[in-house]
Phi, psi and omega in degrees: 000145165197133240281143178271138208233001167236162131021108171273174192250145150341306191283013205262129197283132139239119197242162195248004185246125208290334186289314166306321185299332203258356167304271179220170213299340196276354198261129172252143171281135181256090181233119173058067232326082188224143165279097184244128160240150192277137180257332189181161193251080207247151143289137192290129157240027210357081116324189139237003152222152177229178178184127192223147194251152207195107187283163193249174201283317199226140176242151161308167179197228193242348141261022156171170164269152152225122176278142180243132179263161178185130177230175200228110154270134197250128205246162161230195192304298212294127197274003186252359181222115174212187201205143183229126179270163205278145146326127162236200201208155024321157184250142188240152179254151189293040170293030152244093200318150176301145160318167184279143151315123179282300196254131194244156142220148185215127132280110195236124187242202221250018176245314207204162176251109140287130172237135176219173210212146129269158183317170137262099207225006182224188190189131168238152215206136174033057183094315185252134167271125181248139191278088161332059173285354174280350191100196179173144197232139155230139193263123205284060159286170186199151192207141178290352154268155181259002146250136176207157170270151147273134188194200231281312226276298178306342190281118139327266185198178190247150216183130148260014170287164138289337138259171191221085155303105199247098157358095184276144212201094156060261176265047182285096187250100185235151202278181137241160185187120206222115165253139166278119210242122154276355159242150191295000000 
């Protein structure tokens, strides 16, 4: 179980009877006036450990941890007898850097270089795509060769825009390069 951590909508069931939350899915547990929705399911193979893997709501970031709560029921055939384990807590951290900027444009008049990017809205891990809910910020550098690294001497400025207009300065001709960040 783990704690719902937003706003139900009215239409959404909540019941205080834990075997309806584990029916069905549509169904929220009301416990200690707390909201829980059931995440997953393991079957008694008696062990002496279980381990079930379970994504939070929210991931952390550079303003702050947000702790995700969870306890664990252990049910037996009699559906009126089950054992509930004390709360726990944890945090998950955002480690799967956002995907690259695909698409670059650069426009150049006789003042200043517009650059503009597409969004950037995933982050891939193995294979799999995750949805960049903390955001992403990008980062602008520029250097008059055209391969240069980014670091201190090359970085421009930091942006949640999609484009950057950059100040042209008499034959001033620059190279670009927008990286994606999940933290500013």
């Amino acid at each position: 179980w783990e704690m719902y951590p937003f706003e139900l909508e009215k239409q959404i069931n909540i019941t205080s009877d834990i075997n309806k939350a584990i029916i069905n899915p549509q169904t929220y547990l009301s416990r200690d006036d707390t909201i829980w929705i059931h995440i997953d399911y393991i079957a008694a193979m008696q062990w002496n450990e279980y381990s079930a893997l379970s994504e939070t709501f929210v991931d952390s970031t550079s303003a702050g941890n947000y702790m995700s709560y969870f306890f664990v029921s252990a049910h037996t055939i009699d559906p009126f007898v089950y054992y509930c384990s004390p709360v726990d807590s944890g945090y998950s951290i955002d480690n799967i850097p956002p995907n690259p900027v695909e698409e670059i444009d650069i426009v150049v008049n006789a003042s200043n270089v517009e650059i503009s990017w597409t969004e950037v809205t995933e982050g891939t891990y193995n294979g799999n795509s995750y949805p960049e809910i903390n955001g992403v910020w990008y980062k602008v550098y520029g250097s008059d060769e055209p391969y240069f690294e980014c670091n201190e001497s090359t970085y421009i400025t930091t942006t949640e825009d999609l484009n950057y207009i950059y100040s042209l300065s008499g034959q001033d001709r620059k190279f670009f390069k927008v990286i994606v960040s999940d933290q500013p």
